[in-house]
Structure formats: structure tokens, C-alpha cells
NUNUNU-678891 format. One record per atom (N, C-alpha, C): x, y, z. Coordinates in steps of 0.02 Angstrom, whole numbers, plus 50000, padded with zeros to 5 digits. Example, Ala and Ser with C-alpha at 12.3 -4.5 7.8 and 13.67 -1.06 7.14 Angstrom:
2
506604971650390 506154977550390 506604983550390 506424988850354 506844994750357 506455000250394 
//
This chain:
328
504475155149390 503925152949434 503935145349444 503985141149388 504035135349393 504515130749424 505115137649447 505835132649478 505705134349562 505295142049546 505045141449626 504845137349646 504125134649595 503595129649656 504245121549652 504605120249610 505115114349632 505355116349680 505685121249691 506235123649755 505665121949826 505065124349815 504695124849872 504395116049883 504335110949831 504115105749853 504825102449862 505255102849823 505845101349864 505875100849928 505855106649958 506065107550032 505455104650055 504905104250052 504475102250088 504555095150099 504745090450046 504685082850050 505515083350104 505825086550114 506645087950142 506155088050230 505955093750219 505695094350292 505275086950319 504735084550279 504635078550296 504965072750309 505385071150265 505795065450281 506235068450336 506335074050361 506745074350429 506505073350510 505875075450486 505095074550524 505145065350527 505015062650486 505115053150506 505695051450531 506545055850508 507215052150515 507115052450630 506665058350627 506815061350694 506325058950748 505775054450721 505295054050747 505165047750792 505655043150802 505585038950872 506085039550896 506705045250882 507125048550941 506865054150951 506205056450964 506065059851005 505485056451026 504795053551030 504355048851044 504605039651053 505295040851100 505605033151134 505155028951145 504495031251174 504155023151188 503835020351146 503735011651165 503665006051102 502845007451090 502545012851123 501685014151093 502045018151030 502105023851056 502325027850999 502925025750936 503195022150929 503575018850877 503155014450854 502795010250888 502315004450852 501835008050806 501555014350822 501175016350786 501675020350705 501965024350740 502535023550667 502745019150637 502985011450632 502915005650625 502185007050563 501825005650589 501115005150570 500825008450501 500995016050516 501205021050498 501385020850410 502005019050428 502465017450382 502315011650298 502085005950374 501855000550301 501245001550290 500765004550323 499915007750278 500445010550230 500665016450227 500885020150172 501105016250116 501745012550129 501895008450101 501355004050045 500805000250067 500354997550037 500005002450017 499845006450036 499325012949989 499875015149933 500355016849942 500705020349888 500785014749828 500855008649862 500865003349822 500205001449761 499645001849792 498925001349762 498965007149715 499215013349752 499155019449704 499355020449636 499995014649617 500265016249547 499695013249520 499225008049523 498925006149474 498085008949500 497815008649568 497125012349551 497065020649554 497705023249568 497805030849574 497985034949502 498745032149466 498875035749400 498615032049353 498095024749363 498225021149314 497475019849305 497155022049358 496295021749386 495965015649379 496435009949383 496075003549378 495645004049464 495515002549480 495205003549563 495274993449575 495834993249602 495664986849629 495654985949714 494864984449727 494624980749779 494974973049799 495334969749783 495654964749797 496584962649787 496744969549824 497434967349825 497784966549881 497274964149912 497324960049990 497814954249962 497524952049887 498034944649887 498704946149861 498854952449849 499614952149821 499894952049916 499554956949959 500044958850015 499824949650058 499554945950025 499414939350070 499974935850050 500214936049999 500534931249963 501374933450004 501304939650001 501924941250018 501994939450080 501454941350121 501694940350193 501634930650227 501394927350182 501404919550191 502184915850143 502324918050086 503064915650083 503664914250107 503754919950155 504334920450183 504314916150251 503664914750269 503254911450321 503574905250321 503124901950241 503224897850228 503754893550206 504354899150179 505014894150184 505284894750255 505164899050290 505694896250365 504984890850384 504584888850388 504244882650412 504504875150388 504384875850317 504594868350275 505384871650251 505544874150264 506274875450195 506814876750284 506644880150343 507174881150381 507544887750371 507224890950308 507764895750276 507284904050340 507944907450323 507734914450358 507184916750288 506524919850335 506214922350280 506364928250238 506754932250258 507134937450212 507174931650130 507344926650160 507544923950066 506944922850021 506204921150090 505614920550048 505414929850006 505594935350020 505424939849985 505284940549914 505934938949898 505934937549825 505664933249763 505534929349818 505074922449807 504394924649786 504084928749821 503694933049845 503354935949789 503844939249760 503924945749729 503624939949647 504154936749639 504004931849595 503384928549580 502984925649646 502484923149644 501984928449609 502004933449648 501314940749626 501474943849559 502034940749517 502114945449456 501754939149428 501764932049438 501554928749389 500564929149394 500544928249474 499874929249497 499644936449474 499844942449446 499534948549449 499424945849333 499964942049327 499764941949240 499014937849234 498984931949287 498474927049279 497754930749288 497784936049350 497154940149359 497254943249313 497754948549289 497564955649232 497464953149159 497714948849140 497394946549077 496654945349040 496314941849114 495394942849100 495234948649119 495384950649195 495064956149214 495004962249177 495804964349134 495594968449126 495434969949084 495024967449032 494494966348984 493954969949001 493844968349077 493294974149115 493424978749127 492804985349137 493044991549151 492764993349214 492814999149256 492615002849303 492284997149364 491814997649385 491594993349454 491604987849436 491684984449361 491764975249350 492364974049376 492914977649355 493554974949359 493714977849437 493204980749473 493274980949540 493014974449574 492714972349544 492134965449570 492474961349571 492784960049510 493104953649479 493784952649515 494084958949543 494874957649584 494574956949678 493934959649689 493784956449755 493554950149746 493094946949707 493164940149694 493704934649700 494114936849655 494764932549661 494944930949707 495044937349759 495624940749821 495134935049869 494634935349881 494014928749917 494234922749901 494144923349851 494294915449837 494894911549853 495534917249836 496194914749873 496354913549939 495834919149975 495824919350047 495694912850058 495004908750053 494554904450090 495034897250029 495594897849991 495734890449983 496474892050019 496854896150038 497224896150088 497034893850153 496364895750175 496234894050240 495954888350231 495954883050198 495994876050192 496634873350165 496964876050176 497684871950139 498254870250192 498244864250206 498554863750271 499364865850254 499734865050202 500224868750192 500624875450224 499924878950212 500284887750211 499714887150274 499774880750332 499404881850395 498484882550410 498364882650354 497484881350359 497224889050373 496844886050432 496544890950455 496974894650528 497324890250556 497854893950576 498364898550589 498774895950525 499284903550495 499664897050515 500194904550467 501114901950500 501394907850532 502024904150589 502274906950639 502944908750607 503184911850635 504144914750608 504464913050660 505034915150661 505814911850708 505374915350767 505444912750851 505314915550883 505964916750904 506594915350923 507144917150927 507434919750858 507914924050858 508284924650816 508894920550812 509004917450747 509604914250748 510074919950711 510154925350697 510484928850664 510374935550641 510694939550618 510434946250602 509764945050546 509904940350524 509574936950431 508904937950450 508504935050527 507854933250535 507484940450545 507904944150553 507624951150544 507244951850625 507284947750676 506864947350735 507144950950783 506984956950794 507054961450843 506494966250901 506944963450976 506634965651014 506344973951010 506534978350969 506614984850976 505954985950911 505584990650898 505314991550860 505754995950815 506255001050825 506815004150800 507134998350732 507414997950728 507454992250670 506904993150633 506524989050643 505974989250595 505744996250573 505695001550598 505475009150593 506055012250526 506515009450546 507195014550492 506925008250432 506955000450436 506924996950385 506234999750349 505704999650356 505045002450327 505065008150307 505605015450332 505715020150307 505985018550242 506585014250249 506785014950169 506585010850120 506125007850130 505825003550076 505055010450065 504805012250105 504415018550075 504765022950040 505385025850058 505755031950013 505895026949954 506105020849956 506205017749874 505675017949832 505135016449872 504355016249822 504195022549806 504365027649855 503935033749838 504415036849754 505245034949781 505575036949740 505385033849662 505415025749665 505335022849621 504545028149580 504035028049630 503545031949572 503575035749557 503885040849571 504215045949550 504375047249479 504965044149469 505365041849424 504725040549369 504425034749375 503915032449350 503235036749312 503045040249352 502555045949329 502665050849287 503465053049291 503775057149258 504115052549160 504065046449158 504315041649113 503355044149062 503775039949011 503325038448952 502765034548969 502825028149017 502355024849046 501985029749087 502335035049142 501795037749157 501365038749104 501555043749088 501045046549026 500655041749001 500945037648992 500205031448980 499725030249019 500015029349088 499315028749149 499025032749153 499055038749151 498665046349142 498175046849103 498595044349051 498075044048997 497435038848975 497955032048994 497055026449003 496605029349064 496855032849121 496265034249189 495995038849145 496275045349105 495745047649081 495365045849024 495355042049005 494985037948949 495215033048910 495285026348899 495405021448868 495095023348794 494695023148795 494365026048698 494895028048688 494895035948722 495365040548685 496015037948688 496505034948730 496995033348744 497345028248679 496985025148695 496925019648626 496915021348544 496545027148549 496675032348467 497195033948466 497495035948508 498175042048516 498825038048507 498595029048498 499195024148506 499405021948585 499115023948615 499485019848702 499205012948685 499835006248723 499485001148718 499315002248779 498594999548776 498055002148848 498274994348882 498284990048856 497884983148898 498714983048938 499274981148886 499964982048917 500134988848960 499844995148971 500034997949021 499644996549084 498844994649070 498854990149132 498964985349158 499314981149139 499594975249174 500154975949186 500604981349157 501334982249177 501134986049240 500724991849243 500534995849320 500374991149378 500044984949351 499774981449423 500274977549426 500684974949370 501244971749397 501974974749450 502004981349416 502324984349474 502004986649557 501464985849547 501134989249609 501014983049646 501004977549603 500744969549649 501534968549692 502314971149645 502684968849670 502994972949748 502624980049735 502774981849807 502314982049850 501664977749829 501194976249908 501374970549917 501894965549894 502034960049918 502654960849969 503124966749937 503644969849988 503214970350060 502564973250054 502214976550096 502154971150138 501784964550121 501614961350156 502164955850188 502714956650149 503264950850189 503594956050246 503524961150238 503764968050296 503374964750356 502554964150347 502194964050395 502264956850420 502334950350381 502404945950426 503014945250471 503604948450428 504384947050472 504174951950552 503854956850543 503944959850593 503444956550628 502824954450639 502434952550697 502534946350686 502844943250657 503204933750656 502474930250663 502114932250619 501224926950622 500834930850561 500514925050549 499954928250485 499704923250455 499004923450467 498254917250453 497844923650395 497504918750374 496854921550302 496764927850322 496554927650369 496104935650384 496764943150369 497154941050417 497944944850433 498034945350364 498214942750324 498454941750264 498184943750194 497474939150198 497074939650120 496474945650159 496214947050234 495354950350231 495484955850174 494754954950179 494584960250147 494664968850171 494874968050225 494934975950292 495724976450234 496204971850225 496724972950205 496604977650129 496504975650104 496294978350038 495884984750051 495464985550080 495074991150074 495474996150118 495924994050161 496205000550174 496795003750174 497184999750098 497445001250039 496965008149997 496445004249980 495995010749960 495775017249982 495855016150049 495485021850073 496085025350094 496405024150097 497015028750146 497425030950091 497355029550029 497555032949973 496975038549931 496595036149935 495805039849911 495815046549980 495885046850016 495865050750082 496385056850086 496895053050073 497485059350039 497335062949973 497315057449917 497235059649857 497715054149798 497385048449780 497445045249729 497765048649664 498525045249669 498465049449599 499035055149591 499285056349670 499615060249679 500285055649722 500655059949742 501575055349758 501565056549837 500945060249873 501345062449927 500455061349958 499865057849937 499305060449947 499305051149998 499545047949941 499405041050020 499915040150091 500285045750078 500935046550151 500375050050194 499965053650146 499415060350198 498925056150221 498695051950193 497835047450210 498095042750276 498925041750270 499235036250321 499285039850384 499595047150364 499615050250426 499085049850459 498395052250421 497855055250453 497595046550489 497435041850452 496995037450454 497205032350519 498115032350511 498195025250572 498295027150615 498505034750654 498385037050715 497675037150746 497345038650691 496565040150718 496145032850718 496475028450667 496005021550701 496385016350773 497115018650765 497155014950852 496985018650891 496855024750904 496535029550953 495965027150938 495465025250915 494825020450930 494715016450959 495235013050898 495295004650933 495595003651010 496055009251039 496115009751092 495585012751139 495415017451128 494565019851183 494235016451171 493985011851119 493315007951136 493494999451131 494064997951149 494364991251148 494384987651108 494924981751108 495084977151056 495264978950997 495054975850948 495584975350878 495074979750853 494424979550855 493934985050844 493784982650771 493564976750749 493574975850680 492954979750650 492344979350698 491694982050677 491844989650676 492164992250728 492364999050732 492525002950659 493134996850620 493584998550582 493065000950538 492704994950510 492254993850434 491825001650448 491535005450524 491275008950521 491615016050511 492405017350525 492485021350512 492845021150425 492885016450408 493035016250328 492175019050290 492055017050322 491215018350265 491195023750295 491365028050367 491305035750354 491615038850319 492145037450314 492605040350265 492435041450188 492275035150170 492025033850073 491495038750071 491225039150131 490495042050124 490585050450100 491055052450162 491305058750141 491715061850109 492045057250088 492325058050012 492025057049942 491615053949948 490995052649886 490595058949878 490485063749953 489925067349958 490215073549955 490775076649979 491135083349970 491815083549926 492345079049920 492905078849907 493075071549858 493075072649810 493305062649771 494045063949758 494375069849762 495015070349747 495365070349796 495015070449877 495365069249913 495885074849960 496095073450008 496375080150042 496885084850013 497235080949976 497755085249915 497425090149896 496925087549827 496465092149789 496055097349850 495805096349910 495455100449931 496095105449938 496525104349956 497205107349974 497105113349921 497285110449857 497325113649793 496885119049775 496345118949802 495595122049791 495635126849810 495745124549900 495495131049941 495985135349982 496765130849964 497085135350004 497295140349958 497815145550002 498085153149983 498345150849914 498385154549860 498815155149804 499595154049805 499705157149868 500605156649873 500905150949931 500255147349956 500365142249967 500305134249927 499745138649875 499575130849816 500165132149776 500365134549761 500885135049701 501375129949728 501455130049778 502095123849803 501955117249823 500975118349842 500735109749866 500715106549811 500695107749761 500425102349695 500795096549723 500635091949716 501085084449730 501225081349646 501785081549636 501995079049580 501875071449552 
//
């Protein structure tokens, strides 16, 4: 029974990824690829948030500043350095492992909605001294190559490029957690979300598996966010550090199902088709729009479902169809 339901989620994640390999050679125009584009890096950043507020249940409200950091580095060396920002990534990556030890060391001393408070705090505060720092552009932003000088600048007219590149940095993350959940450390994150007391009797070091979880999860929302500046070549405070950034990390993982490997690919599907179809019928960037359909969402997930569309999955569908949805 048990090699069935593998054989059956096997093929299912097979059928999906053939479903994305196929999906802007058959939907050619740049609406429909932009939104796959889109697509892609929500997931990306939700799956990212997910190793540490999903298996690891820290809930952080402020990891707007890992995907800020990322997407202003790479910025910032082709501005002052000249260099293609592909080289700021790593840079990147570097910065948010040291920045994710400096936050997780106090924070997470706190538990449940403090250490939610205390990482939107921060994530503010980084925002609003970036947007005074004439360096990384103020209140402005920084701009990227508007020509390409080379394959390096990553600057392409086609949204194609970018669609296959964001594919495989999602199959690395999804893979990487994978791997991860199934390790000894999983078992540790499992075990502090379900209780730190207990976790802590049993021998897990609690404080070191959360800071190793947010340190891996800080390093691929920084992937996330140098993705997003190379491709739209711009990114100021708001773009970068708001708070919309962070929260819908949260929700588009909470919406699928936190916690699970395949539940923030589901919250991405559902969530970024359905907010540019808003933002498109009722115009503009729709920021007020946004905040209103995120608070419908929390709302109805607070009120019928906290596990999210997975778990409802799990609940109520057929028997010989749950046996194969579990998301590993």
C-alpha cells in the first residue's frame, strides 16, 4: 500500500512538472508567460518561508527583508562595482545568512505572535533606513543594465528565459526540501512546531534548529529576491522590503498548506492568477485591492480551514484519491 501511494505521488509531481515544462509553449503570449514568471517566484518565496514558518512553525511576518536584501545586492554592485549582478547573488546569499543569525539569536527567545512581532519590526525598520540611504538609492531604488552587455546580465527581451530560469531554481528548492524533511533535521522541525517543551526533553537542540531553518529559508528568499530584481531591472523600499512582500509569502503558503512540499506551488497557483485578474478588472497595481483580498483569505482560513487546501484535500476527498494526495 505504501509503494502504491509513492508510485501515485510520484507520477503526480511527473505530471506537474510537465504541465510547467509545457506551459508557455502552448500560452506564447508575453500576458500569459508574465504571469507564469510571477507564478513561479511567489512559489519560490512561499516555499522558501515554508521551511522555517511551515515544518519549523516559527511564523515569520518579516521576511520581506531577506527577499530585500537579495533583490538590492546585485543592484547594487552593477551601480558602484560595474559588475553583472548575477555576481551580486552570492553576495546576497552571504549577507542574509549573517543578517538571519543577528535577528534569530534574540528573536528566537520569543515564542508564537512575539517572534511574529519582533521579525515585522525589524523587516520596518530595515525598510525605512534603506529608504534613507543614499547608497542602495534612497527612496528611489536602483536600476539594472538597461542594455545587455552579455549573456552574464541575464537581460532578456523574452520572458521565456526567465520562465525556464525560475523553473529550476523552484525544482532545486522544492527538491532541496525534500531531501531536508526527510533528514534528522527534519525531524527536528516537526518536532519544535509541535512543541518546544516537549522537543527539548526528547534532546532536539530547539534554539539551533531554529536558526539553522531560517538560515536556510533566508538563503532562498534572497535567491527569490535577486530573481526578481534581475528580471524587472528596478527595485526601491516598497518593491523590495513592503510589508505586501512578506505577507504574501505567508499567505500563499498558509492557502495551500504550510508544512507540506507541494501546498505553497498550490496557494501560488490559486493566489497570482486570481490577484492580476483583479488588479487587472479594477485597475492599477491594486495595492488596496491586494491588502483586501489577503485579509479575505486569513479570514477564511482562520474560520473553516488552518491547514489549508492540502489538509481540506486530505479530509474530504475519496479514500482512493487521499491515499496518493498526502504531500510529503
Amino acid at each position: 500500500m505504501k509503494e502504491a501511494t509513492t508510485s501515485k505521488i510520484a507520477w503526480g509531481w511527473l505530471a506537474l512538472a510537465a504541465v510547467f515544462l509545457v506551459y508557455p509553449l502552448v500560452f506564447q503570449s508575453a500576458f500569459f508567460r508574465d504571469i507564469g514568471v510571477l507564478l513561479l517566484l511567489a512559489a519560490i518565496s512561499a516555499s522558501a518561508w515554508n521551511i522555517v514558518g511551515g515544518y519549523a512553525g516559527q511564523v515569520s511576518v518579516g521576511h520581506g527583508m531577506f527577499f530585500g536584501v537579495g533583490a538590492y545586492v546585485p543592484l547594487m554592485v552593477f551601480t558602484h562595482l560595474g559588475w553583472p549582478p548575477l555576481l551580486g547573488v552570492p553576495i546576497a546569499i552571504v549577507v542574509v545568512l549573517v543578517l538571519s543569525v543577528i535577528v534569530g539569536m534574540p528573536t528566537f527567545r520569543l515564542q508564537g505572535h512575539y517572534f511574529s512581532m519582533a521579525t515585522l519590526a525589524v523587516a520596518e525598520l530595515i525598510r525605512l533606513l534603506v529608504g534613507t540611504w543614499d547608497f542602495a538609492g534612497a527612496a528611489i531604488g536602483l536600476s539594472g543594465p538597461a542594455i545587455p552587455r552579455g549573456w552574464w546580465d541575464l537581460t532578456f527581451t523574452s520572458e521565456l528565459p526567465y520562465y525556464y530560469i525560475f523553473l529550476g531554481v523552484l525544482a532545486t528548492l522544492l527538491l532541496v526540501t525534500w531531501q531536508v524533511q526527510r533528514s534528522r533535521f527534519g525531524y527536528y522541525m516537526r518536532a519544535v512546531k509541535a512543541g518546544e517543551r516537549a522537543a527539548k526533553s526528547l534532546g532536539v537542540p530547539v534554539r539551533r534548529t531554529k536558526l539553522f531553518a531560517l538560515m536556510l529559508s533566508a538563503a532562498f528568499t534572497s535567491i527569490a529576491g535577486s530573481l526578481y530584481a534581475i528580471k524587472t531591472g528596478f527595485v526601491d523600499p516598497e518593491s523590495g522590503f513592503g510589508i505586501l512582500v512578506s505577507v504574501q509569502m505567508l499567505i500563499i503558503a498558509a492557502l495551500g498548506g504550510a508544512g507540506t512540499l507541494i501546498g505553497p506551488l498550490i496557494g501560488a497557483i490559486i493566489l497570482i492568477p486570481l490577484q492580476t485578474a483583479t488588479n487587472t478588472w479594477f485597475g492599477g497595481g491594486g495595492s488596496g485591492l491586494t491588502y483586501i483580498l489577503y485579509g479575505g483569505i486569513i479570514v477564511l482560513l482562520a474560520r473553516f480551514e488552518p491547514g489549508g487546501l492540502v489538509e481540506l484535500w486530505n479530509t474530504y476527498a475519496p479514500r482512493r484519491w487521499r491515499s496518493g494526495s498526502h504531500a510529503p
